[in-house]
PDB file with SEQRES, HELIX, SHEET and CRYST1 records, atoms N, CA, C and O in Angstrom:
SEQRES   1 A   69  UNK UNK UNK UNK UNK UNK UNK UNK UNK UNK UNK UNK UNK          
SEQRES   2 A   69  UNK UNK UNK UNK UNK UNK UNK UNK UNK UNK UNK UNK UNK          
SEQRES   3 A   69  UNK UNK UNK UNK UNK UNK UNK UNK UNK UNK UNK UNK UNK          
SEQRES   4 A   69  UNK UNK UNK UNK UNK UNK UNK UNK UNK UNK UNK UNK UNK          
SEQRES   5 A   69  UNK UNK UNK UNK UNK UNK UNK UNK UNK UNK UNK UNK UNK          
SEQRES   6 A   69  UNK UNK UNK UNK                                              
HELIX    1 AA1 UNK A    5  UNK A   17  1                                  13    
HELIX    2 AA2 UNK A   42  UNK A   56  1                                  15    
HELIX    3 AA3 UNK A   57  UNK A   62  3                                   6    
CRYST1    1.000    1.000    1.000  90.00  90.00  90.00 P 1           1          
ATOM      1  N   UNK A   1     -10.367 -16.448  -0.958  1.00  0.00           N  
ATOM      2  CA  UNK A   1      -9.783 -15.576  -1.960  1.00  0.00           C  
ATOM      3  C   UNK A   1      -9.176 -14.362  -1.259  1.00  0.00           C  
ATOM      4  O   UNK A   1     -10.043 -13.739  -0.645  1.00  0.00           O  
ATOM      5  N   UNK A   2      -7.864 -13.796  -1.153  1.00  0.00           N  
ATOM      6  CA  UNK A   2      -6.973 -12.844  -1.098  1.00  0.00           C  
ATOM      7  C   UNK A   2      -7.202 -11.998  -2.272  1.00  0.00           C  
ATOM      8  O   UNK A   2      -7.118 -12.230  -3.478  1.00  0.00           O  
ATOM      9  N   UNK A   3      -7.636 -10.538  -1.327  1.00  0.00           N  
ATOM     10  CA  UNK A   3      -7.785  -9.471  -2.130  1.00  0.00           C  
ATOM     11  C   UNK A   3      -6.215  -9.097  -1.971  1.00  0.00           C  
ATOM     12  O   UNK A   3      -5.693  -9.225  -0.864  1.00  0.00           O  
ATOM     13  N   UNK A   4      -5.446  -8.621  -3.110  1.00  0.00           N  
ATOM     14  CA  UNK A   4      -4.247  -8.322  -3.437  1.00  0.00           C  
ATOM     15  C   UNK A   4      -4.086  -7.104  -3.812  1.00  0.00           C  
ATOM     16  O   UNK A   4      -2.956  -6.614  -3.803  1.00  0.00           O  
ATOM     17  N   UNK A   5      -5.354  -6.272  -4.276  1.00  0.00           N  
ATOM     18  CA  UNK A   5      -5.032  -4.881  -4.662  1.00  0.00           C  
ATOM     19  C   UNK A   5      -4.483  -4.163  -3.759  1.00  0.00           C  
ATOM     20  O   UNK A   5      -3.355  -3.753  -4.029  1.00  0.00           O  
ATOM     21  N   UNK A   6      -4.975  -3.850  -2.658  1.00  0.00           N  
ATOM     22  CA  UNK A   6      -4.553  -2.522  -1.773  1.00  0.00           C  
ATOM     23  C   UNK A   6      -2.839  -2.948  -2.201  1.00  0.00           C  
ATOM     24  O   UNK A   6      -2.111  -2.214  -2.869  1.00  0.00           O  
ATOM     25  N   UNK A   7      -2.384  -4.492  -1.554  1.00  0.00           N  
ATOM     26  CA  UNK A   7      -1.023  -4.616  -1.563  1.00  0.00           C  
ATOM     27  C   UNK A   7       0.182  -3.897  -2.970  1.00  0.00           C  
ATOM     28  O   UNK A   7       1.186  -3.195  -3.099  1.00  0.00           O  
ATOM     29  N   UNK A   8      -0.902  -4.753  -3.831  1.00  0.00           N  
ATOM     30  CA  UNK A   8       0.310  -4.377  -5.095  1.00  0.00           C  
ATOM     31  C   UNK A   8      -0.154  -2.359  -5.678  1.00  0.00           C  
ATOM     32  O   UNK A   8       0.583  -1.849  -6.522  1.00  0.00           O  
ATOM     33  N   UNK A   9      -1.166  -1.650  -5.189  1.00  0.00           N  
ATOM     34  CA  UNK A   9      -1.166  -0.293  -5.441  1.00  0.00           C  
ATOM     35  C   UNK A   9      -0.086   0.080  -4.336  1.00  0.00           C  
ATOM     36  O   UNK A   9       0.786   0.903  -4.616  1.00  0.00           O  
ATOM     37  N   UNK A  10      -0.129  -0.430  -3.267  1.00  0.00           N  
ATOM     38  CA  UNK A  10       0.626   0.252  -2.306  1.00  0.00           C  
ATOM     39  C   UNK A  10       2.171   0.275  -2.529  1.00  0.00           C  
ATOM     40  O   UNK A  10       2.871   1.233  -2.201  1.00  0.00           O  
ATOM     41  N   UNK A  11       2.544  -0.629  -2.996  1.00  0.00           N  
ATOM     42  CA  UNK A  11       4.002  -1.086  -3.289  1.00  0.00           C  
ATOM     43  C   UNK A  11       4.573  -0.504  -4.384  1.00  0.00           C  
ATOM     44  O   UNK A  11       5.787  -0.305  -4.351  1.00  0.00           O  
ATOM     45  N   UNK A  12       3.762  -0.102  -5.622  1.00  0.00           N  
ATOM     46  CA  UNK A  12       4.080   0.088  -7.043  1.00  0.00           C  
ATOM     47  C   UNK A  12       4.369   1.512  -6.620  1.00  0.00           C  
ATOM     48  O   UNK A  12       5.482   1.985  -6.847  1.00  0.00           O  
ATOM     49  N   UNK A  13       3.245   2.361  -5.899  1.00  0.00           N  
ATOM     50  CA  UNK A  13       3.401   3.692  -5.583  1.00  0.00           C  
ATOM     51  C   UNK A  13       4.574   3.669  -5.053  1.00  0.00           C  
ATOM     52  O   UNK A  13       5.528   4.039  -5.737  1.00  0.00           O  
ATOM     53  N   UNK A  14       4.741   3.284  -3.882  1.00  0.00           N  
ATOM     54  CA  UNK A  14       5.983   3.274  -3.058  1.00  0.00           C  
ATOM     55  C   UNK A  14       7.722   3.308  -3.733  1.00  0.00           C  
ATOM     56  O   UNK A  14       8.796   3.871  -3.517  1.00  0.00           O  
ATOM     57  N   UNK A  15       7.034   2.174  -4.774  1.00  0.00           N  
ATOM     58  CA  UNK A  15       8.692   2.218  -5.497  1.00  0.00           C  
ATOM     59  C   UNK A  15       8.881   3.662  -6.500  1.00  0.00           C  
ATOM     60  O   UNK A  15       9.822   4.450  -6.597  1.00  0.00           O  
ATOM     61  N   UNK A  16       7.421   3.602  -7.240  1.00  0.00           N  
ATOM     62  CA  UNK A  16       7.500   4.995  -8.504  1.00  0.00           C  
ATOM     63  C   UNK A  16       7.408   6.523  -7.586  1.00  0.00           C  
ATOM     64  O   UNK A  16       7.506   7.609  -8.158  1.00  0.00           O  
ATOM     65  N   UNK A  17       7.192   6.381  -6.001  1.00  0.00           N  
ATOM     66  CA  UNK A  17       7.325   7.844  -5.414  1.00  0.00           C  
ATOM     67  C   UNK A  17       8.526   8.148  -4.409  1.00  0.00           C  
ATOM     68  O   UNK A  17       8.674   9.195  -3.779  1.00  0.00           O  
ATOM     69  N   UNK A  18       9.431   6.924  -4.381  1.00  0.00           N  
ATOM     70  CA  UNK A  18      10.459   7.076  -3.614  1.00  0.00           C  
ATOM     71  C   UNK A  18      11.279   8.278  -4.106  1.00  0.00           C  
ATOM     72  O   UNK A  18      11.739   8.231  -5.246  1.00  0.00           O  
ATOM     73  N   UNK A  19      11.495   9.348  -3.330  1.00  0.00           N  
ATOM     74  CA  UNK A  19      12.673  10.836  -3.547  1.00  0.00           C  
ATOM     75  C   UNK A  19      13.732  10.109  -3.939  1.00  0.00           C  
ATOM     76  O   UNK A  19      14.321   9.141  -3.460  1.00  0.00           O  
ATOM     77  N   UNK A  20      13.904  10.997  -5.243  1.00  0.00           N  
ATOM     78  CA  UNK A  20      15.369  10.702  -5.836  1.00  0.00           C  
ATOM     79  C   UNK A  20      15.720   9.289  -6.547  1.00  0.00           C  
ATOM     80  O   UNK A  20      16.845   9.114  -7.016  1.00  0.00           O  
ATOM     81  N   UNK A  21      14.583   8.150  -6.622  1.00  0.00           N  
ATOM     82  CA  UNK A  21      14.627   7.022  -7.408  1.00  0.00           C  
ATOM     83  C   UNK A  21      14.471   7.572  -9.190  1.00  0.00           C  
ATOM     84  O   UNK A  21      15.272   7.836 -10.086  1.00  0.00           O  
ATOM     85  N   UNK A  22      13.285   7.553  -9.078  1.00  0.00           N  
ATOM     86  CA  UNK A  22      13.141   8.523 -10.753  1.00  0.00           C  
ATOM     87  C   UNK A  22      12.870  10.057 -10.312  1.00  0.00           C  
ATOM     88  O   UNK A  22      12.872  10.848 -11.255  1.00  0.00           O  
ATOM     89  N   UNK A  23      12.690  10.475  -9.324  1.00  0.00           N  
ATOM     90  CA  UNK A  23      12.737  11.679  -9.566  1.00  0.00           C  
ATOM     91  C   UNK A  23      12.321  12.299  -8.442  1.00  0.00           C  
ATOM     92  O   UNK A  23      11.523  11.658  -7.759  1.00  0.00           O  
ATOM     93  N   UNK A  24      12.823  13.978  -7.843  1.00  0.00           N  
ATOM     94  CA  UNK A  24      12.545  14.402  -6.848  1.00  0.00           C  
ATOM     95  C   UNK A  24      12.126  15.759  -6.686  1.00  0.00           C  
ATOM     96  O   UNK A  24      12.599  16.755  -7.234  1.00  0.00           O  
ATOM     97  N   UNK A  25      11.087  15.676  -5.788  1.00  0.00           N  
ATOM     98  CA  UNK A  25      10.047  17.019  -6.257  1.00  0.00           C  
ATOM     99  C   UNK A  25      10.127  17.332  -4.357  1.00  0.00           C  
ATOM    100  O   UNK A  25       9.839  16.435  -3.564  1.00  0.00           O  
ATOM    101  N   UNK A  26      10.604  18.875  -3.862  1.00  0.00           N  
ATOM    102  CA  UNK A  26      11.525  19.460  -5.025  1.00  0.00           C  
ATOM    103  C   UNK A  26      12.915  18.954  -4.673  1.00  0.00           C  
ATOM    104  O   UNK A  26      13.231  18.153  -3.793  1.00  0.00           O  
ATOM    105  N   UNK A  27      13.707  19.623  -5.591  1.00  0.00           N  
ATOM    106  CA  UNK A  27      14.891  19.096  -5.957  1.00  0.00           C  
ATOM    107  C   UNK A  27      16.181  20.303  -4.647  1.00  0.00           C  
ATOM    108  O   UNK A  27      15.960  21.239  -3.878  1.00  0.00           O  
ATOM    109  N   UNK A  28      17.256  19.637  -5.007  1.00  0.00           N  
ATOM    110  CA  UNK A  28      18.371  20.555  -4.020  1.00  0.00           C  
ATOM    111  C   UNK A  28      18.619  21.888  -5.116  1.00  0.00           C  
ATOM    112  O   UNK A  28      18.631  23.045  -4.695  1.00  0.00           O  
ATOM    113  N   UNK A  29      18.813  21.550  -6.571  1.00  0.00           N  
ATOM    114  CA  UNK A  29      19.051  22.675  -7.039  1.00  0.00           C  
ATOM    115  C   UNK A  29      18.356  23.448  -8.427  1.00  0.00           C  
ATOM    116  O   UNK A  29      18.681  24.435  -9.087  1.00  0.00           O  
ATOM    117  N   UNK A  30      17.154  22.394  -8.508  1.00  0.00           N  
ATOM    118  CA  UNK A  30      16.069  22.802  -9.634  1.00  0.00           C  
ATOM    119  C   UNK A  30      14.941  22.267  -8.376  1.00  0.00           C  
ATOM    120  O   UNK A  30      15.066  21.637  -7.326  1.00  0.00           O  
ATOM    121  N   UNK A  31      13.389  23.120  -9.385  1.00  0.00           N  
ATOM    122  CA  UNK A  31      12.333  22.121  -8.856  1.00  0.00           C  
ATOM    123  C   UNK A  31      12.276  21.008  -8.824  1.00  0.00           C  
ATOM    124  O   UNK A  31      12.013  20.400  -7.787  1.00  0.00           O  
ATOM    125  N   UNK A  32      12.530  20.382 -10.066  1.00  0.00           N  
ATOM    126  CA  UNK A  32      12.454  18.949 -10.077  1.00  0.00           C  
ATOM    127  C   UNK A  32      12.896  18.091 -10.440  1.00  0.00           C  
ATOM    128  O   UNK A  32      12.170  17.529 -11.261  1.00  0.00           O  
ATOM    129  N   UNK A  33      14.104  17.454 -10.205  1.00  0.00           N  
ATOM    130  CA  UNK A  33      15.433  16.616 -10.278  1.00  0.00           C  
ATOM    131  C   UNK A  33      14.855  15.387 -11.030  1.00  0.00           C  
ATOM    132  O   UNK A  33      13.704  14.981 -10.869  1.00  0.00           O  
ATOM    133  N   UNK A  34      15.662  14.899 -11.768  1.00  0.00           N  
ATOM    134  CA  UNK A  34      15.289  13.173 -12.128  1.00  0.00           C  
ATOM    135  C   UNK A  34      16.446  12.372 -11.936  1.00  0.00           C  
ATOM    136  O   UNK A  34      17.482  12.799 -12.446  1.00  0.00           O  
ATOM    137  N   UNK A  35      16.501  11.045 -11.161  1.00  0.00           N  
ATOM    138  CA  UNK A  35      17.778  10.438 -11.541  1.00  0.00           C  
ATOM    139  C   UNK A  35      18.796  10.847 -10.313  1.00  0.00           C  
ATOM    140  O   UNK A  35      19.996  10.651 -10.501  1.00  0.00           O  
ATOM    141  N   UNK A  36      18.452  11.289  -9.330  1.00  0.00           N  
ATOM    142  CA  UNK A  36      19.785  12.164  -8.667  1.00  0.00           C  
ATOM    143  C   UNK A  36      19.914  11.366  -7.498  1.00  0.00           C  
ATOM    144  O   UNK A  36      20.921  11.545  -6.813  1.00  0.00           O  
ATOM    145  N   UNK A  37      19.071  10.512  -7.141  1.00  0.00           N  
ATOM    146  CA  UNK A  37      19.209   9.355  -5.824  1.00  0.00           C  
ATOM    147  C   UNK A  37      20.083  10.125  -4.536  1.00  0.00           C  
ATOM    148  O   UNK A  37      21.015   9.760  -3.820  1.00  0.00           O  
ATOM    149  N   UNK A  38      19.238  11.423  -4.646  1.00  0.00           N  
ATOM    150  CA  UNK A  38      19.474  12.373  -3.066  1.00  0.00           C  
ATOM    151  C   UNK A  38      18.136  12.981  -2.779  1.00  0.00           C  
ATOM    152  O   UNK A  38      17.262  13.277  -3.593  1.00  0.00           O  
ATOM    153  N   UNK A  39      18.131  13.124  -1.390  1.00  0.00           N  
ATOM    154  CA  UNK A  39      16.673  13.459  -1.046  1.00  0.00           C  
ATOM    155  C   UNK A  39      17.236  14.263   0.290  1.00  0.00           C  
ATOM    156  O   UNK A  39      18.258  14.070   0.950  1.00  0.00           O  
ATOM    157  N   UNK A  40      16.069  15.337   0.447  1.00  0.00           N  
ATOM    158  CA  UNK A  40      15.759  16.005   1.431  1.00  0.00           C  
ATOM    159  C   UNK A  40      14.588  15.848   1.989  1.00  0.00           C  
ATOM    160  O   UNK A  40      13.702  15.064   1.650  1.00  0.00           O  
ATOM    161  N   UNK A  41      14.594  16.802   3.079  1.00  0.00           N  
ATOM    162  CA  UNK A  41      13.323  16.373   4.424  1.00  0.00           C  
ATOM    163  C   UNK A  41      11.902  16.809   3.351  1.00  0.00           C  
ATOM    164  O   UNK A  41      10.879  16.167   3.112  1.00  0.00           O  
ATOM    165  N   UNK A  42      12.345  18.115   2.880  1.00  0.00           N  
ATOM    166  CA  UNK A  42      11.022  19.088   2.157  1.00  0.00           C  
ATOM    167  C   UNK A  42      10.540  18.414   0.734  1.00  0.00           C  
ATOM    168  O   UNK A  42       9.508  18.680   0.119  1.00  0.00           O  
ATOM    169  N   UNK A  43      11.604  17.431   0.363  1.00  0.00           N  
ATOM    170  CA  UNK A  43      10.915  16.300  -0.756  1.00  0.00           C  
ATOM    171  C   UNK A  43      10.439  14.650  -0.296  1.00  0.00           C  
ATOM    172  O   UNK A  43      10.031  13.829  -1.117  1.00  0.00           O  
ATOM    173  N   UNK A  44      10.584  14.388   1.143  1.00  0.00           N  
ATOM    174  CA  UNK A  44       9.997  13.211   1.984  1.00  0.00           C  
ATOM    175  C   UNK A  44       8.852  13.674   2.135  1.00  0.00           C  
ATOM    176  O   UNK A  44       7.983  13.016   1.563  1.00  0.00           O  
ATOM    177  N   UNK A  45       8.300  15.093   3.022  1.00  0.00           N  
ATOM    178  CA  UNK A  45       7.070  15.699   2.950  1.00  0.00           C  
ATOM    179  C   UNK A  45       6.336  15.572   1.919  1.00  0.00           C  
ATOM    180  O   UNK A  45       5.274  14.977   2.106  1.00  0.00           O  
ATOM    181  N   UNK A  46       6.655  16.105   0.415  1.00  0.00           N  
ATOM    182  CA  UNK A  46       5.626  16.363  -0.556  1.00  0.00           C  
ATOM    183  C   UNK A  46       5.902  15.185  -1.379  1.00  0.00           C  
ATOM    184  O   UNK A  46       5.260  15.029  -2.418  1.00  0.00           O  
ATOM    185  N   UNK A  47       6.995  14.150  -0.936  1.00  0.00           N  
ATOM    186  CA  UNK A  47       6.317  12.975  -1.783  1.00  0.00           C  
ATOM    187  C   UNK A  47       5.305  12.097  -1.186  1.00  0.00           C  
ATOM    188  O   UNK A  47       4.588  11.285  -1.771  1.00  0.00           O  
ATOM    189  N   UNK A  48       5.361  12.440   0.333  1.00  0.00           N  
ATOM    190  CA  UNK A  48       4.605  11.334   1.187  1.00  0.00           C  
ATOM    191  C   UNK A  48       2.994  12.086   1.293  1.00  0.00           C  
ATOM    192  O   UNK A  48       2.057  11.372   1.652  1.00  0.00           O  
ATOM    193  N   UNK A  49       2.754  13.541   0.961  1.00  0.00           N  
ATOM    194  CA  UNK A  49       1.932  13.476   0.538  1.00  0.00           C  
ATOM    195  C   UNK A  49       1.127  13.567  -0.958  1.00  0.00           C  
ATOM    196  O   UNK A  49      -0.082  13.784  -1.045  1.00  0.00           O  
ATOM    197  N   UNK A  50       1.733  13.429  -1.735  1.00  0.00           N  
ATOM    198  CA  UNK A  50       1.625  12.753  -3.153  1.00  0.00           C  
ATOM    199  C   UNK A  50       1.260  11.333  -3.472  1.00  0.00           C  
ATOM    200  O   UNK A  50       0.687  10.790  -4.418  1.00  0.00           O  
ATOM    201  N   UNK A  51       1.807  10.916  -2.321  1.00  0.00           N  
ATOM    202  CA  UNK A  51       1.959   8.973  -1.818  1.00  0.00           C  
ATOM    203  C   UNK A  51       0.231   9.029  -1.251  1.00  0.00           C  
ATOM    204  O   UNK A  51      -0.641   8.495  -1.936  1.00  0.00           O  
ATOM    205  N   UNK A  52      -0.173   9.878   0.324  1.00  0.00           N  
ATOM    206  CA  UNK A  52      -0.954   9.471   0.441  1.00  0.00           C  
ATOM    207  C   UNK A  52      -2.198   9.711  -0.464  1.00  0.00           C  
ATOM    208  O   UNK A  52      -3.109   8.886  -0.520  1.00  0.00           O  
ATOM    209  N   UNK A  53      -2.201  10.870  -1.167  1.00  0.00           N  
ATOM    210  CA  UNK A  53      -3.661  11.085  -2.236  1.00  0.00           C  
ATOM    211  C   UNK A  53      -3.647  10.555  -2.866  1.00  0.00           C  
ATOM    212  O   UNK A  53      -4.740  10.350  -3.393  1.00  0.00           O  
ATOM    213  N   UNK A  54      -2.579   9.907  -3.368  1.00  0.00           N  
ATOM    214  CA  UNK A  54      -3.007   8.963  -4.778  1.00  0.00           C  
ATOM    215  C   UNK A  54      -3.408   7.281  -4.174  1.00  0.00           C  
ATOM    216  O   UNK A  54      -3.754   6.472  -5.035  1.00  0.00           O  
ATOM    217  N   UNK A  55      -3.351   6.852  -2.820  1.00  0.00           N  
ATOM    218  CA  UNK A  55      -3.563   5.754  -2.742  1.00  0.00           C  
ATOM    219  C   UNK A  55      -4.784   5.765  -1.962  1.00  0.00           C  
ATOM    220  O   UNK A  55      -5.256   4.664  -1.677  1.00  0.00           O  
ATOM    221  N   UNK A  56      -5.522   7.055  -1.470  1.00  0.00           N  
ATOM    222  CA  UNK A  56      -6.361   7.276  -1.288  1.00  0.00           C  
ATOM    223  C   UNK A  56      -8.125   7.009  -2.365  1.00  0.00           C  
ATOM    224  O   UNK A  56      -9.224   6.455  -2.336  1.00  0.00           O  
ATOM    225  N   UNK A  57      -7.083   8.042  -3.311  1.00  0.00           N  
ATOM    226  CA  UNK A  57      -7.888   8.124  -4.619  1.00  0.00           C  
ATOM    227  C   UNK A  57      -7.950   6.376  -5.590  1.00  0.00           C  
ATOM    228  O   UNK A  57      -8.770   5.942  -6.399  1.00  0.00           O  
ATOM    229  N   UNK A  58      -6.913   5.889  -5.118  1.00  0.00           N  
ATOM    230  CA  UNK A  58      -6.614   4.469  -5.950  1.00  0.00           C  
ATOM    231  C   UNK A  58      -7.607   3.512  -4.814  1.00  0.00           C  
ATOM    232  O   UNK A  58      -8.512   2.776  -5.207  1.00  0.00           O  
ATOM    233  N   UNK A  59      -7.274   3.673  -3.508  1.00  0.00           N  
ATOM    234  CA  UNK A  59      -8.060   2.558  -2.722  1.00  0.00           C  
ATOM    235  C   UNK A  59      -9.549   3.024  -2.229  1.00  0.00           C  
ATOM    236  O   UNK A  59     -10.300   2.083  -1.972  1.00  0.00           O  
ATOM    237  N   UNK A  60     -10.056   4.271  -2.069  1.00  0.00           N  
ATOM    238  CA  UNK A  60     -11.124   4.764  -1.786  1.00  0.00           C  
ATOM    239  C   UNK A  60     -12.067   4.979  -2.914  1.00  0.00           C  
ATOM    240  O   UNK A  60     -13.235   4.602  -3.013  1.00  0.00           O  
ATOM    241  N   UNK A  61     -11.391   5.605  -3.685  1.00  0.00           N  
ATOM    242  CA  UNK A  61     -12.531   5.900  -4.909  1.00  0.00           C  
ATOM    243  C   UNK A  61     -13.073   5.444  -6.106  1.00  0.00           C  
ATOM    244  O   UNK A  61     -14.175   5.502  -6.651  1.00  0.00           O  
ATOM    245  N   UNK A  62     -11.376   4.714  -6.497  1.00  0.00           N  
ATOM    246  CA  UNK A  62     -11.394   3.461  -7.954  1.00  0.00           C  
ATOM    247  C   UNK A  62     -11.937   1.789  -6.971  1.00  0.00           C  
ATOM    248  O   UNK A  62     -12.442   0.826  -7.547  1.00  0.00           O  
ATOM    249  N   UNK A  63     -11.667   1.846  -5.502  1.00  0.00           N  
ATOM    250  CA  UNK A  63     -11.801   0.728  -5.591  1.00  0.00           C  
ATOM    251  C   UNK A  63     -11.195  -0.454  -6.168  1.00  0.00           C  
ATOM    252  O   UNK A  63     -11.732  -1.442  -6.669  1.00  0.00           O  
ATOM    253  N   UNK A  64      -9.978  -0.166  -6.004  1.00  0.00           N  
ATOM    254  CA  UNK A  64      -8.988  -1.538  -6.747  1.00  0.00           C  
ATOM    255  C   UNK A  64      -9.277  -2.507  -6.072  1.00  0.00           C  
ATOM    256  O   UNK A  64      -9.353  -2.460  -4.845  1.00  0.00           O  
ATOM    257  N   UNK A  65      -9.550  -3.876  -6.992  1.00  0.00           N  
ATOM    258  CA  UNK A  65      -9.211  -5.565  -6.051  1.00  0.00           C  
ATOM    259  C   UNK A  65      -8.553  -6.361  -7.213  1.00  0.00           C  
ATOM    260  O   UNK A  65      -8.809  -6.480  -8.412  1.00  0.00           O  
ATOM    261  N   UNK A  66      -7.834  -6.738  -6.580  1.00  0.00           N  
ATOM    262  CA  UNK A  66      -6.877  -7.956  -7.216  1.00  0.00           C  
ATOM    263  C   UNK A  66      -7.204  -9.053  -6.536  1.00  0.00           C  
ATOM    264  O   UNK A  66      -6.632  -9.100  -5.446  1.00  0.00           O  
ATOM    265  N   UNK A  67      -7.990 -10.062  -6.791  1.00  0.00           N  
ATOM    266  CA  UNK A  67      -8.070 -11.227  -6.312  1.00  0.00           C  
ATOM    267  C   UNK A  67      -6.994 -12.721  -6.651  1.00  0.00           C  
ATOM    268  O   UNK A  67      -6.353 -12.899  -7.686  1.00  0.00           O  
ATOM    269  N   UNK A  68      -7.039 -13.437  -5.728  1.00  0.00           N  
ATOM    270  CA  UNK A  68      -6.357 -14.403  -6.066  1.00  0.00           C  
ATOM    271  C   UNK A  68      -7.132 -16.069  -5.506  1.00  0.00           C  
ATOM    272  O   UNK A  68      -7.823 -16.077  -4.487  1.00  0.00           O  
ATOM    273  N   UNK A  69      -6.978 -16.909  -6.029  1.00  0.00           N  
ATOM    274  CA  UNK A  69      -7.069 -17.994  -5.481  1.00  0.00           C  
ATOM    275  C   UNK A  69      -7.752 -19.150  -6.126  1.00  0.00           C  
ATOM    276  O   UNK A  69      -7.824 -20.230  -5.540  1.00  0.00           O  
TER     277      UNK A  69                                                      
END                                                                             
């Protein structure tokens, strides 16, 4: 049996925290842009750490498993 969680938390985050996909924190000319599919260095920083606490908190503390087989 293939545990699948870590994979599919890791990926879902990845797509819903990508800068400038739905939204970018911070933004070039507000705090927080939605929709604008432009990114800077200072919103790669605070999404990547937004990215790592929440998959921290998702794989360390909730304990996600998705099994398969």
């Amino acid at each position: 049996m293939a545990d699948w969680g870590p994979v599919l938390v890791a990926v879902v985050l990845f797509v819903l925290l990508s800068p400038g996909l739905i939204f970018q924190l911070p933004g070039r000319h507000r705090v927080v842009e939605f929709g604008n599919m432009d990114t800077s260095g200072a919103a790669i920083i605070v999404h990547s750490v937004i990215y790592f606490g929440l998959i921290t908190i998702f794989l360390v503390a909730i304990d996600v498993h998705v099994y398969t087989g």
